[in-house]
GUPAVEX-548382 format. One line per 10 residues: their letters; for each residue x, y, z of C-alpha. Coordinates in steps of 0.2 Angstrom, whole numbers, plus 5000, padded with zeros to 4 digits. Layout:
N
A = X:Y:Z  ...
END
This chain:
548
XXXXXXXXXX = 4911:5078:4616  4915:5082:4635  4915:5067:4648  4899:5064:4659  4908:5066:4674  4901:5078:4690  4913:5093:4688  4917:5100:4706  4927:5115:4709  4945:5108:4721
XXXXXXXXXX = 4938:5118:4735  4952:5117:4751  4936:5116:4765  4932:5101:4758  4948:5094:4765  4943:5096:4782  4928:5092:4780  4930:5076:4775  4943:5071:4789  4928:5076:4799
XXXXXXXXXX = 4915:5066:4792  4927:5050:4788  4941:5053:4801  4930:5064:4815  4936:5057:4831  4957:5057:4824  4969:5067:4837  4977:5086:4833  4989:5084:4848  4999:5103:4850
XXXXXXXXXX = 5010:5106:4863  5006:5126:4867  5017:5142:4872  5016:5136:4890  5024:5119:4884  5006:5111:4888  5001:5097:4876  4982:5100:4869  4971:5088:4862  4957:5090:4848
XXXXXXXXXX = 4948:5082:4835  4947:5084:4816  4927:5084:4820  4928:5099:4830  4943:5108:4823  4932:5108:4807  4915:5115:4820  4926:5127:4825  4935:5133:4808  4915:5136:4804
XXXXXXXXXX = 4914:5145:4820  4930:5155:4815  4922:5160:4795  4910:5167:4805  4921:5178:4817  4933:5183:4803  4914:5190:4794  4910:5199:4808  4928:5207:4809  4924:5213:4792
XXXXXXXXXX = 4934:5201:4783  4927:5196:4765  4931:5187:4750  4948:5191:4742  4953:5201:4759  4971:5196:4766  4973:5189:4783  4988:5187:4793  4996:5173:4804  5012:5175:4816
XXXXXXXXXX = 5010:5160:4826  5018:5142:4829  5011:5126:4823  4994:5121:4834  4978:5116:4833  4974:5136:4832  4984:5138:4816  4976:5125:4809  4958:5132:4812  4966:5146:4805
XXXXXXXXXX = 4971:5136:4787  4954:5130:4784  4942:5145:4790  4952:5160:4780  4954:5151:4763  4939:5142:4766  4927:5157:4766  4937:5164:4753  4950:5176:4760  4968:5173:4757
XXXXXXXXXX = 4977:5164:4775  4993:5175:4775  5005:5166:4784  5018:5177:4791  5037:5172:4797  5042:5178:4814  5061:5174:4814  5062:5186:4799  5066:5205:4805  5056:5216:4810
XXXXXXXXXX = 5056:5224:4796  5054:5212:4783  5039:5206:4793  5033:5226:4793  5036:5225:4773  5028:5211:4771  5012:5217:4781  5012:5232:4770  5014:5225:4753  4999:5210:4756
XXXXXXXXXX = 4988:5226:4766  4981:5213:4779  4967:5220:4789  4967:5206:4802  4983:5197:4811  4982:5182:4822  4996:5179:4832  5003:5168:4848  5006:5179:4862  5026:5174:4861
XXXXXXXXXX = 5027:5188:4845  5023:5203:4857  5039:5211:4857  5039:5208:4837  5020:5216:4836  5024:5232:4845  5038:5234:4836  5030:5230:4819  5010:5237:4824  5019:5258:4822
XXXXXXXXXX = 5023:5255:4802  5004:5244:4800  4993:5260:4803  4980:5263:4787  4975:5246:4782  4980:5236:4800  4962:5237:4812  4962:5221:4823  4976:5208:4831  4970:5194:4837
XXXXXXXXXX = 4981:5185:4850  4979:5167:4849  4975:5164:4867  4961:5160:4880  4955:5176:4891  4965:5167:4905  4979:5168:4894  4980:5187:4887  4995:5196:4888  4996:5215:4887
XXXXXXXXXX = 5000:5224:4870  5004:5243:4867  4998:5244:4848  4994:5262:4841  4977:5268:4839  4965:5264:4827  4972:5245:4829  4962:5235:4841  4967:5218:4852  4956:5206:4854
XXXXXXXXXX = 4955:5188:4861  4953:5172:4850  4942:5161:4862  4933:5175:4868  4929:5179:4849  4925:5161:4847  4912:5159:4860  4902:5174:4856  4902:5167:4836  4892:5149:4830
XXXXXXXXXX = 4893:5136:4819  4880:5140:4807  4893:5145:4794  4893:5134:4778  4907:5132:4765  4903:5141:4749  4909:5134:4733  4917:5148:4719  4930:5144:4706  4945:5135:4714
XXXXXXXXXX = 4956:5145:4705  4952:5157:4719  4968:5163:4729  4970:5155:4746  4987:5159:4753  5000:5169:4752  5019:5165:4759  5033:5178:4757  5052:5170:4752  5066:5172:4764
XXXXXXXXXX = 5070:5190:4756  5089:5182:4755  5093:5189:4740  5084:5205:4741  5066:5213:4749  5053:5196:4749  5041:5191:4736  5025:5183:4741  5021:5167:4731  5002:5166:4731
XXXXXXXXXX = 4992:5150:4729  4976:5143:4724  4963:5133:4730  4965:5122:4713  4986:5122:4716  4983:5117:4738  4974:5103:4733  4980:5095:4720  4998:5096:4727  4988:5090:4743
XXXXXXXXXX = 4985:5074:4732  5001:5071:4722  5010:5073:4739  5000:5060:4748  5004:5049:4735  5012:5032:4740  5029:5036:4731  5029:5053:4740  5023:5056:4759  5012:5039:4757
XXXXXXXXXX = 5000:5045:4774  4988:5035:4778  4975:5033:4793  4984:5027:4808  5000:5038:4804  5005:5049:4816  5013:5061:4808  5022:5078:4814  5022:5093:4809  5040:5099:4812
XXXXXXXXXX = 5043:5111:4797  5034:5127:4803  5015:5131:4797  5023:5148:4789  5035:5139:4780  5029:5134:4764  5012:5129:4773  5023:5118:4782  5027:5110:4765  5010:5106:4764
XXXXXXXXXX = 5006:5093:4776  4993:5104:4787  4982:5098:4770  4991:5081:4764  4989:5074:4783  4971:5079:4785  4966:5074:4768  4973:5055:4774  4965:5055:4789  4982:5053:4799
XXXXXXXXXX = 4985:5058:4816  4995:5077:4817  5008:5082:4831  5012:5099:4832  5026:5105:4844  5024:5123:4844  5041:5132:4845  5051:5117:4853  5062:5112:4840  5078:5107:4851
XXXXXXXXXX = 5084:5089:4849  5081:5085:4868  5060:5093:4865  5057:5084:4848  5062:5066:4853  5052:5066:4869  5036:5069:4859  5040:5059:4847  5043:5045:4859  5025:5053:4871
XXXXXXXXXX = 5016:5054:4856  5021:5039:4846  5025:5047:4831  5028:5037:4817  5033:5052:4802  5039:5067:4803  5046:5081:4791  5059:5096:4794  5073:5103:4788  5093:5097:4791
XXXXXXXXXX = 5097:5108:4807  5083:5102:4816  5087:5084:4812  5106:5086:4815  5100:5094:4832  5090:5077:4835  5102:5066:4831  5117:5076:4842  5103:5073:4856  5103:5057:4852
XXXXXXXXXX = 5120:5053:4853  5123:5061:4868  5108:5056:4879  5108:5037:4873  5087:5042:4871  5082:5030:4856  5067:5033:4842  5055:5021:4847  5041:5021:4835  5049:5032:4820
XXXXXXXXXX = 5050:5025:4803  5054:5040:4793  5061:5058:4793  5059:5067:4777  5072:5082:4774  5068:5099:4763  5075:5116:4765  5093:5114:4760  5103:5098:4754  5104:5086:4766
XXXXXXXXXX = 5122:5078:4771  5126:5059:4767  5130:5059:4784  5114:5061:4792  5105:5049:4781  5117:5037:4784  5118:5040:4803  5100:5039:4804  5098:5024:4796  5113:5013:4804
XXXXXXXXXX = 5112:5020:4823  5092:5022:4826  5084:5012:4809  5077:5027:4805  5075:5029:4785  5077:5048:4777  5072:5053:4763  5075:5070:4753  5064:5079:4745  5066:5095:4735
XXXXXXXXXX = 5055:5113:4732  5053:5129:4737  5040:5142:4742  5036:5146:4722  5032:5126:4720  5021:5126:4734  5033:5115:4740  5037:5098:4732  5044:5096:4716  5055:5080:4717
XXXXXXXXXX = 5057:5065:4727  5071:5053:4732  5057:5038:4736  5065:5023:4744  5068:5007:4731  5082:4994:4731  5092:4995:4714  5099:4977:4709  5118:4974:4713  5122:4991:4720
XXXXXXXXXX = 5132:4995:4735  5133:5004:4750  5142:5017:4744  5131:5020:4728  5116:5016:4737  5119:5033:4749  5124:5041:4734  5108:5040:4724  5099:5043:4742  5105:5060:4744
XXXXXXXXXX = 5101:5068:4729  5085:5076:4727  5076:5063:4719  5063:5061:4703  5048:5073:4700  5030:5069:4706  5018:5069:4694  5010:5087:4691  5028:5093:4690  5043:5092:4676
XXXXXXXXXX = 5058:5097:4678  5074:5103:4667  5093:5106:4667  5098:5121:4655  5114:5126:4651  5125:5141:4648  5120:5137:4629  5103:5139:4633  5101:5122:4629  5093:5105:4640
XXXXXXXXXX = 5109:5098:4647  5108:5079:4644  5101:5066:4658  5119:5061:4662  5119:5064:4679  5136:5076:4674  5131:5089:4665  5123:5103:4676  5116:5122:4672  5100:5129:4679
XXXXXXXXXX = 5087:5122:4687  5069:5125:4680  5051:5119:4683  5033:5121:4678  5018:5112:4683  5002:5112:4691  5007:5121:4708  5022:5133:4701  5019:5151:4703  5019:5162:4688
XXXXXXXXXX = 5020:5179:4697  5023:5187:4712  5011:5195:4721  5007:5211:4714  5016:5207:4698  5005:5201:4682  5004:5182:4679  5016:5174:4669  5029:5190:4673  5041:5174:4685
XXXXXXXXXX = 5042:5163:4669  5051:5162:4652  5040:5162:4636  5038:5140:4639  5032:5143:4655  5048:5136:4664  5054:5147:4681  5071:5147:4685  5073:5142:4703  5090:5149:4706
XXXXXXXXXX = 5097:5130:4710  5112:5125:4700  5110:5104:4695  5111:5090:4685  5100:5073:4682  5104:5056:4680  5098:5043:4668  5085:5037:4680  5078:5053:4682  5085:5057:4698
XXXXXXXXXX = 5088:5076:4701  5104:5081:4712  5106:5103:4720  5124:5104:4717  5124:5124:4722  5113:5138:4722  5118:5149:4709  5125:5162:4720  5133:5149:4731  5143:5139:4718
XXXXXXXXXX = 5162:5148:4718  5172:5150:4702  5190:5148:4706  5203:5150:4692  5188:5148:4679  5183:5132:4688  5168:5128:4696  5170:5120:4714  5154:5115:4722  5149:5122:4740
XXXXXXXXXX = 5136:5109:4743  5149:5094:4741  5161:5101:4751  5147:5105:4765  5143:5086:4765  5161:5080:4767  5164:5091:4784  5151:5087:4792  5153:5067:4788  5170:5071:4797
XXXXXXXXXX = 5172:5066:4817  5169:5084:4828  5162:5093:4818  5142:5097:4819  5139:5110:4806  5147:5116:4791  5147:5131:4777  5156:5134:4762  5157:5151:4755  5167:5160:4742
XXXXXXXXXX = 5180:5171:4748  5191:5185:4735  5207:5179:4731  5220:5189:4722  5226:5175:4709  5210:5164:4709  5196:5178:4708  5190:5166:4723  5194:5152:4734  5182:5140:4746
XXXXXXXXXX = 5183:5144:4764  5177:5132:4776  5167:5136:4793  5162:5123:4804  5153:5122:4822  5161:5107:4834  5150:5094:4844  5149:5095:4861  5166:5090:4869  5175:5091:4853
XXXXXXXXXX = 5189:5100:4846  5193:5102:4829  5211:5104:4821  5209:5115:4804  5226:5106:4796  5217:5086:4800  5202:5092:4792  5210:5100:4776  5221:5082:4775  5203:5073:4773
XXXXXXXXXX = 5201:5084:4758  5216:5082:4752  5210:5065:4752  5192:5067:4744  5194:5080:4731  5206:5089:4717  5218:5101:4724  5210:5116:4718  5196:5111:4726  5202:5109:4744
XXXXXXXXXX = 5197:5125:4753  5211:5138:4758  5205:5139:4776  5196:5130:4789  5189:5144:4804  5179:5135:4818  5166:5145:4826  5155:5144:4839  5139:5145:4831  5132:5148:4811
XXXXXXXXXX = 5122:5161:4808  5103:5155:4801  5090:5160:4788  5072:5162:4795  5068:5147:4787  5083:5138:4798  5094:5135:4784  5112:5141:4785  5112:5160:4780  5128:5158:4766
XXXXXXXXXX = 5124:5177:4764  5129:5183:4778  5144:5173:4781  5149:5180:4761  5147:5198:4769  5153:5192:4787  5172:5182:4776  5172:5188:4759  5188:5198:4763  5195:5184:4774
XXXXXXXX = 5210:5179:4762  5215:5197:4756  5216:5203:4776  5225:5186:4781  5236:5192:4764  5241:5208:4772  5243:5205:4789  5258:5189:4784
END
């Protein structure tokens, strides 16, 4: 016997059009390529994504079709979101800190016909627009008529104008319902480990994860959040929240490409935000602004960190300077993003010390997703919060293949994927990254974890970033070397630092070398790019070696 429910398909438009009929007059506040700040309403970004279905028809887009976005986080983008998936094309959000090349690959392998971009990607577009000829006919800047910019794109590719698309188009455009297991975006990986693979969701995946994520022990938005949007709209789909916010009626703030410390506390403060998510080097940025300028967070409650594990420190620091709380989450692309959790709670008779403990793991699973730690056995490692292996996940926004690969080709035969992280889980449930597997360094048949010695450098006085990698050793196989950034004004003394550890860990563990740099090289996704420090110091010890 079957339930005698209404059965309606999860449909993504009906996000937007809901926080149009319920939350109409609620603010989308970007600040633009100019630096401008522009003001909109869910009422008439959802008119206008209507509008938008009906340009993308006439540029001969249809159902299934693949449509590209190289642009910053603004109300555009947002329109963007809602009219490609929403008529059923597949919203192709495209990374422009990756290289030219990988953003040529990528173009290739998901055949868009259209691109959307912001006018800043020119030089990126003329140098990628050569390699798109065959199945690349229109770019679209992102831009008013006022604000077009010339581009030299080969022919057979034409360059057109958003607004003045938009105002030649209407509203009359409805949202058609089909089966919400429909694709509805496509999002490449990083490519760090080799070309990148696009992950590629569905209208039934967006929207439940859309929900699970808003619950309260998770983002928890509501009406009368403001909440900003400071992970990047082609990064994960901003982890989400471009649907999680709208859904909930909350206020969003989108600050475009500024992402310095000095740039993301003034809107913050201007526009009163009260949440906002990103990943640690944005937030160590903020807080180094912080410290130096005296500036204070006046209405921010929370600040919730993804990407890469975030240091003790800076949740710490956050919580004791400005009364800030941080909380960590965990995902990647292929879990659409959130797959755990660490939700703020009190636990009965702990202290300090243990309290930050437990707040800088990765936290417990949401529901829709489960997790597991598999050993070298093969076997589930026990919930002891000691024994670690490799991470794996399944659940209702987990991809089972790659684009162009047949379903079910990422998994095992249970359905589990293996996400490269190494970890272990607690009694409690709560989930802690203790490496990447290509990050963890095996030293003398020991394992030594980069992530925890990451975590105590930068917790030390001077020093602003850190990166552990492995380099060859001729009696250990390999060694940890230590690369750090100093703050402003500071100076850092390689032997004081290796005395802390000498401190803080086993002997074997304490890294052979400390090199300060002036910067740290990042990922497109602004994490530290380990992989090119590896290529960059791999050799570091032999050559120091031969030169004694």
């Amino acid at each position: 016997m079957l339930g005698l429910m209404q059965d309606r398909p999860l449909m993504i438009a009906d996000i937007i059009r809901h926080a149009a009929r319920h939350h109409g007059a609620t603010e989308v506040v970007s600040r633009l390529i100019d630096g401008s700040l522009h003001r909109t309403t869910y009422a008439v970004v959802e008119r206008r994504a209507r509008r938008l279905a009906g340009v993308l028809m006439r540029l001969g887009v249809a159902p299934g079709d693949r449509v590209a976005t190289l642009a910053w986080n603004s109300f555009r983008h947002l329109e963007l979101y809602y009219a490609i998936s929403g008529m059923g094309a597949v919203c192709h959000t495209v990374n422009p800190r990756l290289s030219a090349d990988d953003v040529s690959y990528i173009l290739n392998h998901a055949a868009d016909g259209v691109l959307f971009a912001d006018t800043s990607f020119v030089t990126l577009l003329e140098t990628a627009a050569p390699l798109l000829a065959g199945h690349l006919r229109a770019v679209v800047l992102l831009a008013s008529p006022a604000e077009m910019v010339p581009v030299t794109l080969p022919a057979g590719i034409a360059l057109l104008c958003y607004e003045t698309l938009m105002a030649e188009a209407d509203e009359a455009f409805d949202w058609p319902v089909f089966d919400e297991r429909t694709a509805s975006g496509l999002c490449y990986t990083s490519g760090t480990t080799g070309r990148p693979k696009g992950v590629l969701y569905s209208h039934r995946s967006t929207v439940l994860h859309a929900m699970a994520a808003n619950g309260a022990a998770v983002f928890g938005l509501k009406p009368g959040d403001r909440a900003m949007l400071v992970v990047p709209m082609f990064h994960v789909n901003a982890w989400g929240s471009p649907f999680t916010a709208v859904a909930a009626g909350a206020t969003l703030i989108m600050p475009g490409r500024h992402l310095d410390g000095a740039s993301v506390a003034g809107l913050m403060n201007a526009e009163r935000v009260s949440v906002s998510a990103g990943v640690p080097t944005v937030w160590l940025g903020l807080l180094a602004h912080l410290r130096t300028s005296g500036e204070r967070l006046a209405t921010v409650r929370r600040l919730i960190i993804g990407g890469s594990a975030c240091p003790p420190a800076l949740i710490e620091a956050f919580d004791r300077e400005y009364g800030v709380t941080v909380e960590h989450a965990w995902g990647m692309t292929e879990t659409s993003p959130l797959g755990t959790f660490n939700t703020p709670r009190v636990v009965e008779g702990e202290d300090a010390a243990a309290a930050l403990r437990r707040k800088s793991k990765q936290g417990t699973t949401i529901f829709g997703i489960d997790i597991r730690v598999v050993g070298s056995d093969g076997r589930e490692a026990p919930w002891d919060g000691q024994s670690s292996g490799d991470l794996q996940v399944r659940g209702h926004w987990v991809c089972s293949g790659y684009y162009g690969d047949p379903p079910g080709s990422a998994n095992d035969a249970e359905g589990w994927f293996t996400t490269g992280d190494v970890a272990a889980i607690d009694a409690s449930g709560n989930m802690e990254i203790t490496d990447r597997s290509k990050d963890v360094i095996k030293s003398g048949g020991e394992w030594i974890s980069s992530i925890l010695l990451e975590n105590i450098a930068v917790s030390l006085p001077g020093i602003a970033e850190a990166a552990v990698v492995a380099a060859v050793h001729p009696k250990w196989d390999e060694r940890p070397l230590l690369l750090v950034v100093a703050r402003p004004d500071a100076v850092i003394d390689p032997d004081a630092v290796l005395a802390e550890y000498r401190q803080r860990v086993a002997k074997y563990w304490v890294p052979d070398a400390v090199i300060v740099l002036d910067e740290l090289p990042h990922t497109a996704t602004g994490k530290i790019s380990k992989l090119t420090l590896r290529q960059r110091f791999r050799n570091y010890l032999l050559e120091r070696t031969a030169a004694e």
